[in-house]
C-alpha positions in Angstrom: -25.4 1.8 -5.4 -22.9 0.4 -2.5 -24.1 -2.5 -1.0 -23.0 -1.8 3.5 -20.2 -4.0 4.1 -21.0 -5.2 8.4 -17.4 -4.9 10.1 -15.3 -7.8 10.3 -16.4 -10.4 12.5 -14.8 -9.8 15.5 -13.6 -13.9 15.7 -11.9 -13.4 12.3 -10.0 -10.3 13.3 -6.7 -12.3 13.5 -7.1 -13.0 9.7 -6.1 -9.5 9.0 -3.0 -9.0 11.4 0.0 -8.3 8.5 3.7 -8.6 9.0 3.9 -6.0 6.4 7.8 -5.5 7.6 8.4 -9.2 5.9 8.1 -7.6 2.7 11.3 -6.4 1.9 11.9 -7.1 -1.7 10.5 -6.0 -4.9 8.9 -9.7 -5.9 7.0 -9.8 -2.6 5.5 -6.4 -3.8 4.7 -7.7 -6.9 3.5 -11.2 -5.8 1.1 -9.4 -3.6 -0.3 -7.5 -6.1 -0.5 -10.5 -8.8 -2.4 -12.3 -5.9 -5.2 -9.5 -5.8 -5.1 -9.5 -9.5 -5.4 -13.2 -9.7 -8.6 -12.8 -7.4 -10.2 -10.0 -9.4 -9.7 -12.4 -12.1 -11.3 -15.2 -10.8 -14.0 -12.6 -9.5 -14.8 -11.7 -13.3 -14.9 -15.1 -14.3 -17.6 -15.7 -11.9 -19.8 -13.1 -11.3 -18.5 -10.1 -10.4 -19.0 -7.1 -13.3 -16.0 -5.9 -15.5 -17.8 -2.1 -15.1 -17.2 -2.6 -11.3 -13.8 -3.1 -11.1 -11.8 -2.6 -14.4 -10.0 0.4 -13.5 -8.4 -1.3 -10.5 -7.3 -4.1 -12.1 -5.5 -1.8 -15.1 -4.0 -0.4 -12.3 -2.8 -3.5 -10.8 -1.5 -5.3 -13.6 0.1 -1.8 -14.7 1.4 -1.6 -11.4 3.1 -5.3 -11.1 4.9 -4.6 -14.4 6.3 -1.4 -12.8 7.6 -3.7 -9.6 8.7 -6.2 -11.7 10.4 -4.7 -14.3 12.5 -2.4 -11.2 13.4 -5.4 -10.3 14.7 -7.4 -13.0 16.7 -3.9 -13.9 17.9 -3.5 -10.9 19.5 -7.1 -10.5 20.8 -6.6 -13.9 22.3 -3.2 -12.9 24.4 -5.1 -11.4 26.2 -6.6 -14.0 25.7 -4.3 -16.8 27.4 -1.0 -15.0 27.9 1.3 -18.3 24.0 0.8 -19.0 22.4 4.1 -17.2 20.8 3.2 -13.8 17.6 3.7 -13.2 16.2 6.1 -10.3 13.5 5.2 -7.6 12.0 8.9 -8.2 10.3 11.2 -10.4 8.0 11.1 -12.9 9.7 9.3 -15.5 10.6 6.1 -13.5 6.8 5.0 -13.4 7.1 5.1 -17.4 6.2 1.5 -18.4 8.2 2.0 -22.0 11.3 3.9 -20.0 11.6 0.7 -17.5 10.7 -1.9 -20.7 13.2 -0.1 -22.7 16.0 -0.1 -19.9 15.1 -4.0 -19.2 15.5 -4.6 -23.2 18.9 -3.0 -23.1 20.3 -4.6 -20.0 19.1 -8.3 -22.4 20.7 -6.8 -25.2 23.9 -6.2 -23.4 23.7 -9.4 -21.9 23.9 -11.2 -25.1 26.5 -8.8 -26.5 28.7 -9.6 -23.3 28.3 -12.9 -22.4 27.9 -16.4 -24.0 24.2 -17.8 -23.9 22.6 -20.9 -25.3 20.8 -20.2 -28.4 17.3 -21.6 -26.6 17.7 -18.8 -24.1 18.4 -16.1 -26.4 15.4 -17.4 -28.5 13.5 -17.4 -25.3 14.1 -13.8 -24.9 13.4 -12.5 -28.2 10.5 -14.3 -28.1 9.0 -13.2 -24.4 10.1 -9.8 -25.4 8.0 -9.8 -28.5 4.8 -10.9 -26.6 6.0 -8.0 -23.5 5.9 -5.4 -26.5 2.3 -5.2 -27.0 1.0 -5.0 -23.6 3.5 -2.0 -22.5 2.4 -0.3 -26.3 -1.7 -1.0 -25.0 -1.3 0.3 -21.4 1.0 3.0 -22.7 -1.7 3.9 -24.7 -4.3 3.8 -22.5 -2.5 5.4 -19.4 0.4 7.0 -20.5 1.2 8.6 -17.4 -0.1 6.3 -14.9 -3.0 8.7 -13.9 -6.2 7.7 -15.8 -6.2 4.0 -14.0 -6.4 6.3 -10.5 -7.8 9.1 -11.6 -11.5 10.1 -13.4 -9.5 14.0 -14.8 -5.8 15.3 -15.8 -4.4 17.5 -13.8 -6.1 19.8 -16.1 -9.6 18.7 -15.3 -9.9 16.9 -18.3 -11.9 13.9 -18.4 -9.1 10.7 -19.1 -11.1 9.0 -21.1 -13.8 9.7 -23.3 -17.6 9.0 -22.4 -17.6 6.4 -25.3 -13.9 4.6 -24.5 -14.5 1.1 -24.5 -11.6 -2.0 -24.2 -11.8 -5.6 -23.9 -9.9 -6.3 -20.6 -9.7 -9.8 -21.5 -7.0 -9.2 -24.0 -4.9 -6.9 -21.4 -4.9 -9.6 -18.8 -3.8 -12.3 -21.4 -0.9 -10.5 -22.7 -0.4 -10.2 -18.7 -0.6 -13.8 -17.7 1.8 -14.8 -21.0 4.8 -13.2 -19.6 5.0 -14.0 -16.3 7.2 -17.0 -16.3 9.5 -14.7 -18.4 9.4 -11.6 -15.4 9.4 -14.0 -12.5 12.4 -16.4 -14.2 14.7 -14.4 -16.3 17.1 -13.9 -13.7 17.0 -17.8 -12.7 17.8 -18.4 -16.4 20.6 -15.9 -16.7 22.0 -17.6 -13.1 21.8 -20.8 -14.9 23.9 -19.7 -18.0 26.7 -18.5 -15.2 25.9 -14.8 -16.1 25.4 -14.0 -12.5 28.5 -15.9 -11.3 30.9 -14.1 -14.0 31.0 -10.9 -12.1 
């Protein structure tokens, strides 16, 4: 059942006039879309029902990765130039393990190219070791970024079975736990002169 939402008071109109031209890189995408995610959170934690809005939330938390793993290869592009780009089309660049695969290579190089303190390189084995898991479980669960958006295949399959069941709860720790490592890696690469060498 849909409970009638009245239109927006019309006093409180101004509250949703956007400058969505001010966002012009990929971490204001993604902060956007953490922000929403942060609010469904705190939505579920309250009172709001898991079976009402799980599916958005997969897709949202699937969806920040996406941004923010773009954009950590994409600033690393730029130093690692024999590592294959990445394109901004087709099918295969909204593949969480191509993008966490390309992202783990561009580290690798990194640390084959230039000289980093052991506490960083520790840092990054170890934020890549809790990334793992979470690209392996959504990669699992939506493979092809369709069944978070989507109730069929493009075959009129069902995505998921009538039984499927997942504890969100783990999903959106394994979320939360690397976000000072997506939001900061280029910081801490910029502190160890990696972005200054080239």
């Amino acid at each position: 059942m849909f409970i009638k939402q009245n239109p927006i008071n019309p006093e409180l109109k101004w509250k949703f006039d956007s400058y969505l031209g001010y966002n012009r890189s990929w971490w204001s995408y993604y902060s956007q879309y953490k922000n929403v995610i942060d609010a469904i959170v705190n939505g579920i934690e309250q009172s709001t029902p898991i079976d009402t809005v799980s599916l958005p939330l997969l897709f949202l938390i699937r969806h920040s990765l996406e941004l923010a793993l773009k954009a950590n290869v994409l600033k690393l592009e730029q130093i690692n130039h024999d590592v294959e780009k990445i394109e901004l089309k087709g099918k295969k660049y909204h593949s969480l393990e191509l993008l966490f695969n390309r992202f783990k290579e561009h580290l690798e190089k990194v640390r084959a190219t230039f000289p980093i303190s052991p506490e960083i390189k520790g840092q990054i084995d170890n934020d890549l070791m809790k990334f793992s898991p979470l690209v392996d479980k959504l990669h699992k669960l939506d493979q092809g970024s369709f069944n978070f958006r989507y109730p069929v295949d493009t075959n009129g399959n069902y995505n998921f079975s009538w039984d499927t069941r997942e504890n969100i709860s783990e999903i959106v720790d394994m979320y939360y736990s690397i976000q000072s490592f997506l939001v900061f890696i280029e910081n801490a690469l910029t502190e160890e002169g990696i972005f200054l060498q080239t």
